[in-house]
N, C-alpha and C positions, 0 to 999 in steps of 0.2 A: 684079537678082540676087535667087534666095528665099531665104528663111529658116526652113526647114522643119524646127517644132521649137525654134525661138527666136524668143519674143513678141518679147525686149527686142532681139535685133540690127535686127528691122525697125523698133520702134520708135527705135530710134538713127538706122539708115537714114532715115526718115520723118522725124524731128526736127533730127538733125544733117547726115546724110550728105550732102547737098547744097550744103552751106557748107562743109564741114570742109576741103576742098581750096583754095578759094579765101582759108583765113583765114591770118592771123599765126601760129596756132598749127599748122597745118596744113603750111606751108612750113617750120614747126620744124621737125615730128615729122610725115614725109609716113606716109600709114597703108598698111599690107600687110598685107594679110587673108590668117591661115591658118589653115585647120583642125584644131581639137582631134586629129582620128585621123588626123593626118599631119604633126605636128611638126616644126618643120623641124631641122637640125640643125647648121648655120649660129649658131646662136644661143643661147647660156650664159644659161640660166632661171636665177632666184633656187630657184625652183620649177617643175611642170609645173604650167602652166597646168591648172586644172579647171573652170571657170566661162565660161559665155559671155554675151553679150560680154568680153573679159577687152582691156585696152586696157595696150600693155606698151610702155613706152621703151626703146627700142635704140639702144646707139652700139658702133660696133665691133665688133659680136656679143655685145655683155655686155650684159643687164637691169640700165637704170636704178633703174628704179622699176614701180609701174602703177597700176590701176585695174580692180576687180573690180567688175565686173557697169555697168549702167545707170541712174544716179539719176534721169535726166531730164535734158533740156539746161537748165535751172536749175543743178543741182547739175555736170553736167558742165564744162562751159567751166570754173568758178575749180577744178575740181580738177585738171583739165588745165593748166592758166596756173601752179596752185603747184608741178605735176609737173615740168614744163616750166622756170620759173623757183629750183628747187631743181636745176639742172643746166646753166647758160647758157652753158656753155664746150662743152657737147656738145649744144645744141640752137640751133646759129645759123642764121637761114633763110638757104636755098637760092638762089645767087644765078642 
């Protein structure tokens, strides 16, 4: 997939995207990729997403919570685990 126009989604890509489906928090919170200029509308934002990468928790079609932008997979994974773990009755993995 490119990323034309955003450093940080390929570097997420590069850094994360390769794990992120086979991990614990992955099978939480499976990830679907949509486009800033095609919102979907399935899905009750706290806000309109403006920021890319923008990493948004969804249950039901209501925003949990999220994650603006890409810190690095250092700073990624605990802020995902606290996102994640601040929600555990709506992030049980996928059996």
């Amino acid at each position: 997939m490119r990323y034309d126009g955003c450093h940080w989604c390929a570097k997420w890509e590069a850094e994360v995207g390769a794990a992120y489906p086979q991990s614990t928090e992955g099978a939480r919170a499976p990830l679907r990729r949509v486009n800033l200029r095609e919102i979907p509308d399935d899905i009750e934002f706290e806000s309109p997403p403006a920021v890319t990468p923008t990493f948004i928790l969804v249950h039901e079609g209501r925003e949990l919570g999220r994650i603006i932008g890409y810190p690095g997979a250092d700073f990624f994974w605990p802020m995902l685990v606290e996102l994640l773990d601040a929600h555990p009755n709506e992030t049980v993995p996928e059996s």
